[in-house]
C-alpha positions as CSV (number, residue, x, y, z in Angstrom):
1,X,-0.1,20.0,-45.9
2,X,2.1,17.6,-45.0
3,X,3.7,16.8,-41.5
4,X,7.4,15.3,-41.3
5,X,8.7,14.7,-38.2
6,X,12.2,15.4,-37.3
7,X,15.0,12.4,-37.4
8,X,15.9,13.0,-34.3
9,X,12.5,12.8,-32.3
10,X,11.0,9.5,-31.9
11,X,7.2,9.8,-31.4
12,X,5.6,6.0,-30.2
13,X,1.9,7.3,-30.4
14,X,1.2,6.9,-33.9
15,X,-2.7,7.1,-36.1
16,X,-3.3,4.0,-37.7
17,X,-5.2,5.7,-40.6
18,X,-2.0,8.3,-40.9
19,X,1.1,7.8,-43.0
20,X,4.3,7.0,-40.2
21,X,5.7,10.0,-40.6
22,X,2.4,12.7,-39.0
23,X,2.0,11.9,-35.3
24,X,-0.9,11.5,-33.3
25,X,-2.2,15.2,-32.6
26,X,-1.8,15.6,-36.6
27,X,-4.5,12.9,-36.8
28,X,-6.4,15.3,-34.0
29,X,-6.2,17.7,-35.4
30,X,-8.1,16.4,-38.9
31,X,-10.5,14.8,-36.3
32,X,-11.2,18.6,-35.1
33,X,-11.5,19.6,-38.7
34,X,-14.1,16.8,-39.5
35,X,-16.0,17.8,-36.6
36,X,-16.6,21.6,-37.7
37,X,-17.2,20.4,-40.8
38,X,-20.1,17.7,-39.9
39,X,-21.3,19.0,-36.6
40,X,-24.4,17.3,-37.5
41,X,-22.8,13.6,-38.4
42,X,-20.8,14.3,-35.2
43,X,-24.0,15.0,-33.2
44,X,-26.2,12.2,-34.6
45,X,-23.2,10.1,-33.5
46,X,-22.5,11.1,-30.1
47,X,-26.7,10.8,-29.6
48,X,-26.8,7.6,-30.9
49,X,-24.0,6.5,-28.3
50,X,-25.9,8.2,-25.4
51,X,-29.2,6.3,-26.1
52,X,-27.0,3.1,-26.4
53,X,-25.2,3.8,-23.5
54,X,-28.0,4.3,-21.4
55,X,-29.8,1.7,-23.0
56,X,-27.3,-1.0,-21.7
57,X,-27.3,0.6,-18.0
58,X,-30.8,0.6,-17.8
59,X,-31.0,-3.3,-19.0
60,X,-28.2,-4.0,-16.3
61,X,-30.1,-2.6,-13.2
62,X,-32.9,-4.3,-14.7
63,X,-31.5,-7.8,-14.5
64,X,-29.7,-7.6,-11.0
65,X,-30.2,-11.5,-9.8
66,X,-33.1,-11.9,-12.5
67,X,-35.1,-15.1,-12.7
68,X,-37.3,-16.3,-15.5
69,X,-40.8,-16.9,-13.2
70,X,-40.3,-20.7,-14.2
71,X,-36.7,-20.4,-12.3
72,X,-38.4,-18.9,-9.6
73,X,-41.5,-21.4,-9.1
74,X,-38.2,-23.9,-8.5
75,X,-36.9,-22.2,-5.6
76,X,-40.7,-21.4,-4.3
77,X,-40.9,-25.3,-4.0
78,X,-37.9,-25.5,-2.1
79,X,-39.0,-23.1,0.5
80,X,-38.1,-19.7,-1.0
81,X,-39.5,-16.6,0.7
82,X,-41.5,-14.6,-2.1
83,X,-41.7,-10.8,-1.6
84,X,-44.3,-8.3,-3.3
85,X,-43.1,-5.1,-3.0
86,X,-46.4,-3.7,-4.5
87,X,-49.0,-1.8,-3.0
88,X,-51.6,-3.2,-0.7
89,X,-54.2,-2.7,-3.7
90,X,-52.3,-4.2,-6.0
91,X,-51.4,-6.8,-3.6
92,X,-54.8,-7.7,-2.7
93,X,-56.2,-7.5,-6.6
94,X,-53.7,-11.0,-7.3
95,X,-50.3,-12.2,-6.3
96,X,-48.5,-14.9,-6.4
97,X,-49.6,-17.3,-3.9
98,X,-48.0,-17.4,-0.1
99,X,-46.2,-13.9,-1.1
100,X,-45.5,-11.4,1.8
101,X,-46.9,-7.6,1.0
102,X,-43.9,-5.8,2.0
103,X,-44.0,-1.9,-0.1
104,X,-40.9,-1.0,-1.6
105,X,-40.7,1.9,0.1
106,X,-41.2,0.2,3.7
107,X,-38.6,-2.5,2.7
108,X,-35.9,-1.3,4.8
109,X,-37.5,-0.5,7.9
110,X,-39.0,-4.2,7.4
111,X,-35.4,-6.2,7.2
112,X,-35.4,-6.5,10.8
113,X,-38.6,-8.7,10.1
114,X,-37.1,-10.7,7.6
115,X,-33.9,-11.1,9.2
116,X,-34.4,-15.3,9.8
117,X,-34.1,-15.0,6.0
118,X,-31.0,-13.8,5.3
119,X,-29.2,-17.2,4.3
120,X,-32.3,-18.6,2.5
121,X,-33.5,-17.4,-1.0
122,X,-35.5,-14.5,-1.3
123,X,-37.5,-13.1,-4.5
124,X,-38.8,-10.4,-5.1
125,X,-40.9,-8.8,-7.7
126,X,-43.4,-5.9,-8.6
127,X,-45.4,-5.1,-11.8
128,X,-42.8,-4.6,-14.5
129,X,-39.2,-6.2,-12.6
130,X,-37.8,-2.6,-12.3
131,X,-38.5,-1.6,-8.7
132,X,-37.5,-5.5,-7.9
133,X,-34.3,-5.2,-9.4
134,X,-33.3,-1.8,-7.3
135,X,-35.0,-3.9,-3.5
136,X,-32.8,-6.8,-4.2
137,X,-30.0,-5.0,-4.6
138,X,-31.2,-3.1,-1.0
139,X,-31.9,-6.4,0.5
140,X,-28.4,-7.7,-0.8
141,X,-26.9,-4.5,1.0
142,X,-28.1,-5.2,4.1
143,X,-27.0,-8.6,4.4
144,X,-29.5,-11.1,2.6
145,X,-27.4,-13.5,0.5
146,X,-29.6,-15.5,-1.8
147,X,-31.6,-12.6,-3.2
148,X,-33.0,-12.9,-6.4
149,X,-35.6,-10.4,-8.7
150,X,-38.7,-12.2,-10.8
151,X,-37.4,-10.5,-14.1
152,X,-40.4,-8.9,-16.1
153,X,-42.4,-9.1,-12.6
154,X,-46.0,-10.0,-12.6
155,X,-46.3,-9.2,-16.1
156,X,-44.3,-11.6,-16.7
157,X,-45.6,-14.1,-14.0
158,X,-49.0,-13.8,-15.6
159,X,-47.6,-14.2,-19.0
160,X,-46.6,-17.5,-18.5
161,X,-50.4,-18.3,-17.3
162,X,-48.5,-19.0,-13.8
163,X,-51.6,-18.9,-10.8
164,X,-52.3,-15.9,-8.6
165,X,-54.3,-15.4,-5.6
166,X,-56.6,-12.7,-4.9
167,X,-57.5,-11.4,-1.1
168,X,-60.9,-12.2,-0.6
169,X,-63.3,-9.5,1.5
170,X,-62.5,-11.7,4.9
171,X,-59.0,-11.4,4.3
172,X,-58.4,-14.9,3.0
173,X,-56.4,-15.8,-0.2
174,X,-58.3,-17.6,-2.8
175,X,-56.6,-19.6,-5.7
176,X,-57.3,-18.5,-9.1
């Protein structure tokens, strides 16, 4: 079947895969038509653009303010405040060394603590770089602005063979 438009209409929304002459909700209309008759081509593409989709969000809450750890053992020497927003178990067990055990979930009711901070750099980090990522973007909210996320956390941080400490039964922190 084939569409002409009238002389005397002038359509500006054209398909560039149609001939001039159909217009645009012609071209819909065969798009419609395609669909019914590969709904699952048509499905296999819309899931394939879901998991991309989310695939890129996920990677871009991931890397709010990210730091390779050798980028953030730079701005530990200049006097950076390091934050381990794991629990105390995991805390005492090996982190990196002169880091403050502040729980992700307690991180809020703690800025008032960490309020002589707020103009200095901060970095925080966690096991994997995800839970880091979300408490920078708190800290950042509340006024902190030099707030920065170890990306890949202390996976990555032991990784690169960088040192931990580990709390020792007394309470002091010995270099490993």
């Amino acid at each position: 079947m084939k569409l002409v438009r009238p002389k005397e209409r002038k359509h500006t929304s054209y398909c560039y895969t149609c001939p001039p002459e159909n217009p645009l909700w012609f071209c819909m209309q065969r798009l419609f038509e395609f669909i019914g008759h590969h709904p699952y081509l048509t499905g296999g593409a819309l899931l394939a653009a879901v998991a991309v989709i989310s695939y890129e969000v996920r990677a871009r809450l991931q890397s709010f303010a990210a730091l390779s750890a050798m980028q953030a053992v730079r701005l530990m020497n200049q006097g950076a405040l390091v934050i381990d927003l794991r629990s105390k178990e995991s805390f005492d067990a090996g982190h990196i060394s002169e880091a403050r055990n502040i729980p992700a979930a307690e991180l809020e009711s703690q800025a008032d603590v960490l309020k002589k901070w707020r103009d200095k750099s901060v970095i925080t980090y966690c096991d994997s770089g995800i839970s880091a990522a979300a408490a920078a973007r708190t800290l950042t909210k509340l006024g902190f602005t030099k707030v920065f996320n170890l990306e890949g956390g202390m996976n990555a941080w032991l990784k690169d063979n960088l040192p931990m400490t580990k709390a020792a039964a007394g309470g002091k922190a010995n270099s490993k």
